[in-house]
DONU-492009 format. One record per residue (C-alpha): x, z, y; residue in one letter. Coordinates in nm, 3 decimals. Layout:
REM DONU-492009
VORO        xx        zz        yy   residu
VORO         X         Z         Y        a
...
//
This chain:
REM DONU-492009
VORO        xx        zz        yy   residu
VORO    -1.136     1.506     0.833        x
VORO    -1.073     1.233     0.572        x
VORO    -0.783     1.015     0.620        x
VORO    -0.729     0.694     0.421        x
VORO    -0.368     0.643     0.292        x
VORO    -0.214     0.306     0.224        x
VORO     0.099     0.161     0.160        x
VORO     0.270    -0.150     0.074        x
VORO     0.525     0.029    -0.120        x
VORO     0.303     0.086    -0.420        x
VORO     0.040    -0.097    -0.629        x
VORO    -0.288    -0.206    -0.454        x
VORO    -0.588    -0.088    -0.543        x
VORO    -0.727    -0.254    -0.865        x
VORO    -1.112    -0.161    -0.803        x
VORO    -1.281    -0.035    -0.475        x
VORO    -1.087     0.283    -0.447        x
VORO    -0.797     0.387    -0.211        x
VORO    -0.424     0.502    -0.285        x
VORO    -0.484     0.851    -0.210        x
VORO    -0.683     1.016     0.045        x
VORO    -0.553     1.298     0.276        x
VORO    -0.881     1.574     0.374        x
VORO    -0.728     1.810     0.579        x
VORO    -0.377     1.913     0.443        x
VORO    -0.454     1.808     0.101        x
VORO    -0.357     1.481    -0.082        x
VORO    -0.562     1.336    -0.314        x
VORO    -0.350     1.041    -0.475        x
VORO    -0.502     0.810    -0.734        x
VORO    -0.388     0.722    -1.042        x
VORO    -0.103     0.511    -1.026        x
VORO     0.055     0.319    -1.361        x
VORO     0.331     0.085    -1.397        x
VORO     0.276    -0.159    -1.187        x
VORO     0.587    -0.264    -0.991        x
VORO     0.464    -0.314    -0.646        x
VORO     0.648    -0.578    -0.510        x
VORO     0.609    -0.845    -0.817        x
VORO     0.236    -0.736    -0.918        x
VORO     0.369    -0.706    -1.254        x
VORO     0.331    -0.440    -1.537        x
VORO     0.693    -0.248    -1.657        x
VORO     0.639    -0.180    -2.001        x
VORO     0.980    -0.262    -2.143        x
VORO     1.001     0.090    -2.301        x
VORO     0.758     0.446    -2.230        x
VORO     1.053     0.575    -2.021        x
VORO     1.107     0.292    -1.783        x
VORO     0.701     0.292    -1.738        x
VORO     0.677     0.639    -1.705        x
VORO     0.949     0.583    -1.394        x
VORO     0.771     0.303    -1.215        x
VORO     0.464     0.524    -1.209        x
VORO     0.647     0.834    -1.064        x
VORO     0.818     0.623    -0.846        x
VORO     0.470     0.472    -0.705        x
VORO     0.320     0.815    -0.692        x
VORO     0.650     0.935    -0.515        x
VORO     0.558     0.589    -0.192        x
VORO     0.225     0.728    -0.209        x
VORO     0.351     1.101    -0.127        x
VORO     0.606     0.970     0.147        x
VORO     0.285     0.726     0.318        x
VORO     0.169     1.096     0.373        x
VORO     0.475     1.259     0.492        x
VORO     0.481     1.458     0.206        x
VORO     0.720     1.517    -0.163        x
VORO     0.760     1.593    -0.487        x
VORO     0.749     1.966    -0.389        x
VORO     0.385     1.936    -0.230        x
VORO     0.228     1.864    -0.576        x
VORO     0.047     2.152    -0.669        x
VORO    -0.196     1.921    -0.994        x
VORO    -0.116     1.673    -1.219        x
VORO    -0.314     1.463    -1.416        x
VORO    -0.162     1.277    -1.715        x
VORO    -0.314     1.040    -1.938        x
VORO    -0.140     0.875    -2.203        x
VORO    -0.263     0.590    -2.478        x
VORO    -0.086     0.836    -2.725        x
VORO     0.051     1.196    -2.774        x
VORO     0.309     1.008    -2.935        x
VORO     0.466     0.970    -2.592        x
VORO     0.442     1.302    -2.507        x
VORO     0.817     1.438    -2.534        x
VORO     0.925     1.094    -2.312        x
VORO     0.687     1.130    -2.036        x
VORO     0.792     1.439    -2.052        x
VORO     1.163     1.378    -1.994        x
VORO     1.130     1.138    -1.741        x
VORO     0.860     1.374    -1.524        x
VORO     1.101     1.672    -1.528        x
VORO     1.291     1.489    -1.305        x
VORO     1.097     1.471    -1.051        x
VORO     0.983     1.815    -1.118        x
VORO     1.299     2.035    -1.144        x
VORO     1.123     2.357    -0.938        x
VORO     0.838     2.532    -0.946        x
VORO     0.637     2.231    -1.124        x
VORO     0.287     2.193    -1.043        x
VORO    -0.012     2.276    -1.255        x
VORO    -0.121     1.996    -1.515        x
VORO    -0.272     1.849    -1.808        x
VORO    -0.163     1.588    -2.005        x
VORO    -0.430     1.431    -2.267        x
VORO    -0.431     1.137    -2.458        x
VORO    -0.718     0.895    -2.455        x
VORO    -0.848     0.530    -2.597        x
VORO    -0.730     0.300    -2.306        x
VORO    -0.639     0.310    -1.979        x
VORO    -0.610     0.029    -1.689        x
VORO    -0.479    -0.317    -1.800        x
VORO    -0.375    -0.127    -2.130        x
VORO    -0.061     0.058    -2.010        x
VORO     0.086     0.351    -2.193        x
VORO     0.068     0.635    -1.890        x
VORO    -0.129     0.671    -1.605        x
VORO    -0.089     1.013    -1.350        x
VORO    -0.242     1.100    -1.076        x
VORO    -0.204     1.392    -0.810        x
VORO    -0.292     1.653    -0.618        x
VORO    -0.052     1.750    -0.328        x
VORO    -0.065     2.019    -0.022        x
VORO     0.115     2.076     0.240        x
//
């Protein structure tokens, strides 16, 4: 059974796709990037602080589902430069401090409305 999930407490969807999508006890969560949900605007004031709005909007995605940090099993991480590699980094260990999930993390010519970081998820309970 597929199972639309939607919140107000991150970005909407920016094309004809949903936040995430629940099949069964899985969690399929789109990419999210730095768009603070409640202004519509883009936080790009530094690769940290970017890197947090989009865990932060992947994190009101998780709880729409009833579910955490802990439930991720994949991560997908896309990045406008490897340069920002060891700050993503920082800032997602945070969220990760046990048993992180499975990922990749690969850099690539541009992402939505040219932001710096863009992850999405994969999350089971």
């Amino acid at each position: 059974m597929k199972k639309i999930i939607n919140t107000s407490n991150a970005p909407v969807a920016i094309g004809p796709y949903s936040q995430a999508i629940l099949a069964n006890d899985t969690l399929y969560c789109s990419g999210q990037i730095a768009l603070d949900p409640f202004s519509g605007e883009l936080v790009l004031s530094s690769i940290e602080e970017e890197t947090e709005q989009v865990m932060k909007n992947i994190e009101s995605v998780l709880t729409a589902a009833k579910m955490k940090f802990e439930h991720v099993v994949k991560c997908s991480i896309f990045m406008s430069s490897m340069e920002h590699y060891d700050e993503i980094n920082e800032v997602y260990a945070r969220y990760f401090t046990n048993n992180p999930p499975a990922r990749e993390a690969v850099a690539v010519k541009t992402l939505p409305k040219s932001v710096n970081v863009e992850i999405s998820v994969v999350a089971c309970k």
